[in-house]
Backbone as JSON Lines, residues from 0, in Angstrom:
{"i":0,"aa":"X","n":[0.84,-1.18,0.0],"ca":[0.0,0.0,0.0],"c":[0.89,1.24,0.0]}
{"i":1,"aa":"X","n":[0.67,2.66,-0.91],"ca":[1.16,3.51,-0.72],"c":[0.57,4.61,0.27]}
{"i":2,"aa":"X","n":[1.35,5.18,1.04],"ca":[1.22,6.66,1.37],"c":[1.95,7.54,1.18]}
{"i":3,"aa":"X","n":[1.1,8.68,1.78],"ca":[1.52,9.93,1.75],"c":[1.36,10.7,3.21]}
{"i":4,"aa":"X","n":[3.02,11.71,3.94],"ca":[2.83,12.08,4.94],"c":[3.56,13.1,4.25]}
{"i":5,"aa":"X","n":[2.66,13.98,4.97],"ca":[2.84,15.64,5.04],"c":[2.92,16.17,6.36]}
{"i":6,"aa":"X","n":[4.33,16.44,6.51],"ca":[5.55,16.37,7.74],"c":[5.64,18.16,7.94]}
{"i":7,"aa":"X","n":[5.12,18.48,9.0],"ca":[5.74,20.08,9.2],"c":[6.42,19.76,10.77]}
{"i":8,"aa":"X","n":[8.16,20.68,10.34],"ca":[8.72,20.76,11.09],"c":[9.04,21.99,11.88]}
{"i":9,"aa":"X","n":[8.88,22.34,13.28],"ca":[8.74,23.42,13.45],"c":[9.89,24.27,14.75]}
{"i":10,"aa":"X","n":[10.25,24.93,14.66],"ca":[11.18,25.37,16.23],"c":[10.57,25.43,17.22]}
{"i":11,"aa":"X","n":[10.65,25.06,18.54],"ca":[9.94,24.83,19.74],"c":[9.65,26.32,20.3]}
{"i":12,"aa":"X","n":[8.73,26.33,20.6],"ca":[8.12,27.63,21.28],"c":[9.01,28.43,22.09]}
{"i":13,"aa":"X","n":[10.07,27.52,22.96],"ca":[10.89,28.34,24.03],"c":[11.88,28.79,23.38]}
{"i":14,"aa":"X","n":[12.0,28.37,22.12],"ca":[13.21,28.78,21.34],"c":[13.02,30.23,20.37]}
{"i":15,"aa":"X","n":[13.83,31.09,20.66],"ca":[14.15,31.89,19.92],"c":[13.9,31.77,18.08]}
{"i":16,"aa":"X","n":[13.12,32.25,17.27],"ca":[13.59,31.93,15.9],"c":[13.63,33.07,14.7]}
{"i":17,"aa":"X","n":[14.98,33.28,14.84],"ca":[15.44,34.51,14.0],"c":[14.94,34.6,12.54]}
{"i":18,"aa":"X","n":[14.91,33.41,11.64],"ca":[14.18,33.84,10.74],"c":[12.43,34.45,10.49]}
{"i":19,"aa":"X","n":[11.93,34.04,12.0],"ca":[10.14,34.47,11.99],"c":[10.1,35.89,12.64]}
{"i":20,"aa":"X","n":[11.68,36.57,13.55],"ca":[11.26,37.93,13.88],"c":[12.19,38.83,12.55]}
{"i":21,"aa":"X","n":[13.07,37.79,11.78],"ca":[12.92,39.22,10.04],"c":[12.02,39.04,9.41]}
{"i":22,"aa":"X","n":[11.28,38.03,9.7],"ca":[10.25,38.42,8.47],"c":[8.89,39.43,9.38]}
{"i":23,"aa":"X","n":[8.83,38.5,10.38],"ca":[8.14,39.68,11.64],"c":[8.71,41.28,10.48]}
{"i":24,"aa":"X","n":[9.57,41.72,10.78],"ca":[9.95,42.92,10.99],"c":[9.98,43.55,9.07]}
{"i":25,"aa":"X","n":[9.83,42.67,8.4],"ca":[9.64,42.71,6.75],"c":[8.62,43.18,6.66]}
{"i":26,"aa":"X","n":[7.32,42.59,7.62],"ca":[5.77,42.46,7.19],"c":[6.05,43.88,7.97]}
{"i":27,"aa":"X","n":[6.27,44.23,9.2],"ca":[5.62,45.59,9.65],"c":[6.37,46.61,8.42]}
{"i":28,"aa":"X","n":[7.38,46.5,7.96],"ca":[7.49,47.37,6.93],"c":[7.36,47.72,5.88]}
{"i":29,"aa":"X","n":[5.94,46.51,5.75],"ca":[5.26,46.7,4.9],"c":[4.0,46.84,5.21]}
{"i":30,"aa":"X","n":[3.77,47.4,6.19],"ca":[2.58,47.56,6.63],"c":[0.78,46.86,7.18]}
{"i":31,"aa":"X","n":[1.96,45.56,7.19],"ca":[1.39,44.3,7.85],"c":[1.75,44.37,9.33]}
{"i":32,"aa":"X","n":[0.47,43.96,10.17],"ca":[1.31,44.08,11.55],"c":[0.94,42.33,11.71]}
{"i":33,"aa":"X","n":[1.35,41.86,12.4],"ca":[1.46,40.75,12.4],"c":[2.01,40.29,14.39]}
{"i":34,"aa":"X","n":[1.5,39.18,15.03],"ca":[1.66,38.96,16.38],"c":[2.92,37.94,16.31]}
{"i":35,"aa":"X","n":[3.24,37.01,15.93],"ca":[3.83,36.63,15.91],"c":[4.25,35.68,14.49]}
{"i":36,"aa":"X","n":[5.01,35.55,13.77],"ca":[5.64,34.93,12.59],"c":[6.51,33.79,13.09]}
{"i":37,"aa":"X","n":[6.63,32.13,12.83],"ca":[7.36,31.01,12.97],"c":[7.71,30.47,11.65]}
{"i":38,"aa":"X","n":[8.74,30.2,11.48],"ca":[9.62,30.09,10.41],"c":[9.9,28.61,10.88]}
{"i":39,"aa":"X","n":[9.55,27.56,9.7],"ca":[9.39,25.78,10.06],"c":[9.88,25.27,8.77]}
{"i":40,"aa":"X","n":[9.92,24.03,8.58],"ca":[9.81,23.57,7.09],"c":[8.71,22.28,6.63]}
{"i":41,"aa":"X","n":[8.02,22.22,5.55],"ca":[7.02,21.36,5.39],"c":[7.58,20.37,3.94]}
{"i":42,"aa":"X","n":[7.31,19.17,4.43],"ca":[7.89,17.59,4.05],"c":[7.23,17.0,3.23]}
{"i":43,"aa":"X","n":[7.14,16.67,2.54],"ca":[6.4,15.45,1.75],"c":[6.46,14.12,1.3]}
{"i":44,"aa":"X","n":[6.54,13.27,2.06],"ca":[6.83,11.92,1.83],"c":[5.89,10.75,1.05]}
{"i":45,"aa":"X","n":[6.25,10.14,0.21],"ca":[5.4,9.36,-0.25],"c":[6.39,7.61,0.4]}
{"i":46,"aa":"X","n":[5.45,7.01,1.09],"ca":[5.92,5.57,1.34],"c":[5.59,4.31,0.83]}
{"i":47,"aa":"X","n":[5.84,3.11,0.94],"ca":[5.0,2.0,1.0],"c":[5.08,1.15,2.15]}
{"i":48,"aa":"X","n":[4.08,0.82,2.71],"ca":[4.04,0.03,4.02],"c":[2.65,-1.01,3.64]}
{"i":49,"aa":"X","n":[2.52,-2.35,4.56],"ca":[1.95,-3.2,4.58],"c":[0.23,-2.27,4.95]}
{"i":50,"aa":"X","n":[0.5,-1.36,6.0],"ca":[-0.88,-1.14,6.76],"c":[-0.46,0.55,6.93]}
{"i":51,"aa":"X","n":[-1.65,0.96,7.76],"ca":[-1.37,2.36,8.35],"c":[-0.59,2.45,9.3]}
{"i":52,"aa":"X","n":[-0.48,1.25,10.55],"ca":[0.1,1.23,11.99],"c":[1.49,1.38,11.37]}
{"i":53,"aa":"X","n":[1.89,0.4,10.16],"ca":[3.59,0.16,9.89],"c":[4.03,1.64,9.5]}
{"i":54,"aa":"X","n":[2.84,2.54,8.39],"ca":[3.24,3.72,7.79],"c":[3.8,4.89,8.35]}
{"i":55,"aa":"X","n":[2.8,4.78,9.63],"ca":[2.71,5.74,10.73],"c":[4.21,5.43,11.71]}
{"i":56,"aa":"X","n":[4.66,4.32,12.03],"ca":[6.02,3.88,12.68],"c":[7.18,4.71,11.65]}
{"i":57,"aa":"X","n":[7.22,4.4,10.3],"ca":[7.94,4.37,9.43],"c":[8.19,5.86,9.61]}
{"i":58,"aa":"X","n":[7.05,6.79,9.55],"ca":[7.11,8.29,9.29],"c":[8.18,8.56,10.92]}
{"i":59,"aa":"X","n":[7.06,8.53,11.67],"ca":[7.51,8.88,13.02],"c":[8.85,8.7,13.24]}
{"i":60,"aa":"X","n":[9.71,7.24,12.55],"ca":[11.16,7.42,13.09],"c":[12.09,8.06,12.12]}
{"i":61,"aa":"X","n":[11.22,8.53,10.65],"ca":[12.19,9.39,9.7],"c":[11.96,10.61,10.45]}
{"i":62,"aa":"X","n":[10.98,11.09,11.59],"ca":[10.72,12.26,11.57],"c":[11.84,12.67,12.96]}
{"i":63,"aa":"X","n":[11.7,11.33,13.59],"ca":[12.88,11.71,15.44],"c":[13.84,11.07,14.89]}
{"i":64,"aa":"X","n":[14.18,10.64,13.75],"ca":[15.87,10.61,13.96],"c":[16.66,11.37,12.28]}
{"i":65,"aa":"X","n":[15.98,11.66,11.6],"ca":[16.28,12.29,10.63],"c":[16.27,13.55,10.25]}
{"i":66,"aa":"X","n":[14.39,13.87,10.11],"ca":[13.95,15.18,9.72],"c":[13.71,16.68,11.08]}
{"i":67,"aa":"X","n":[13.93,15.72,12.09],"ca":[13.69,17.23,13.12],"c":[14.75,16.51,14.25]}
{"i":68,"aa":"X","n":[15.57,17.96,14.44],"ca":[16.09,17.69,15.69],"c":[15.53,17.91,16.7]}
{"i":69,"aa":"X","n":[15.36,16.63,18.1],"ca":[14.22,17.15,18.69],"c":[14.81,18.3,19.69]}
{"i":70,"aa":"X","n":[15.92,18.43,19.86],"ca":[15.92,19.51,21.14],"c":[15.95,21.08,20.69]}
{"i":71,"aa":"X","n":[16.05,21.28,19.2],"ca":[14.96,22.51,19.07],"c":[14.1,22.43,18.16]}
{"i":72,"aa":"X","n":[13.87,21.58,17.46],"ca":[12.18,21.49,17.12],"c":[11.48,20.45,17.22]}
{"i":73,"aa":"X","n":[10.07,20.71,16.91],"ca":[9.38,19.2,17.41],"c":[7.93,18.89,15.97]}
{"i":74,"aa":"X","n":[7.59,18.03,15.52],"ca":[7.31,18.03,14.31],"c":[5.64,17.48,14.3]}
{"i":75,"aa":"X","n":[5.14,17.7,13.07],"ca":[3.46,17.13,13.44],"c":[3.51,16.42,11.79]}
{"i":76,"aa":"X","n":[2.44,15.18,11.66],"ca":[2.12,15.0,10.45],"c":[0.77,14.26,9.97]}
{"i":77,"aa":"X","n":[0.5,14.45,9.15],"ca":[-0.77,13.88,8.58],"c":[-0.38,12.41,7.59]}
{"i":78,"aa":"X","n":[-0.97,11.2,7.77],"ca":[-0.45,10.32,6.78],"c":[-2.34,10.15,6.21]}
{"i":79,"aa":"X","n":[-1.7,9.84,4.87],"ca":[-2.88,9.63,4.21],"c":[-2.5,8.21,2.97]}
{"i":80,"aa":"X","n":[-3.78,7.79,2.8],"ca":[-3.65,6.45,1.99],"c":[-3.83,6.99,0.76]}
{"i":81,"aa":"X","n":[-2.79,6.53,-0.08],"ca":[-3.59,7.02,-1.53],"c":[-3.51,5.97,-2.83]}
């Protein structure tokens, strides 16, 4: 069976993230005010696994040992059957 996980990776809240206060500071000078801006990156994986339980394992350990470091960011994803 194939899937598809759509992986956003993001910097942890306690963390500082310099690219979301320049763009923060882009938008007010452009006359956007804006509360807060987070600067992440979004994934797209296509897999093959037996079931959903295996797909969902498969994502989860590309996501904690590959795609996000966990001690400053922490990651969310959607898997879908297609």
């Amino acid at each position: 069976m194939k899937f598809k996980a759509e992986i956003d990776v993001m910097p942890l809240k306690e963390l500082l993230d310099p690219q979301g206060k320049a763009v923060m500071l882009g938008l007010k000078n452009l006359g956007v005010q804006s509360l807060d801006v987070r600067i992440g990156k979004h994934i797209s994986i296509e897999i093959e696994a037996n079931n959903k339980e295996e797909a969902d394992e498969k994502v989860k350990t590309a996501c904690q040992k590959l795609l996000a470091n966990p001690i400053m960011e922490g990651f969310s994803y959607e898997l879908i059957q297609l």
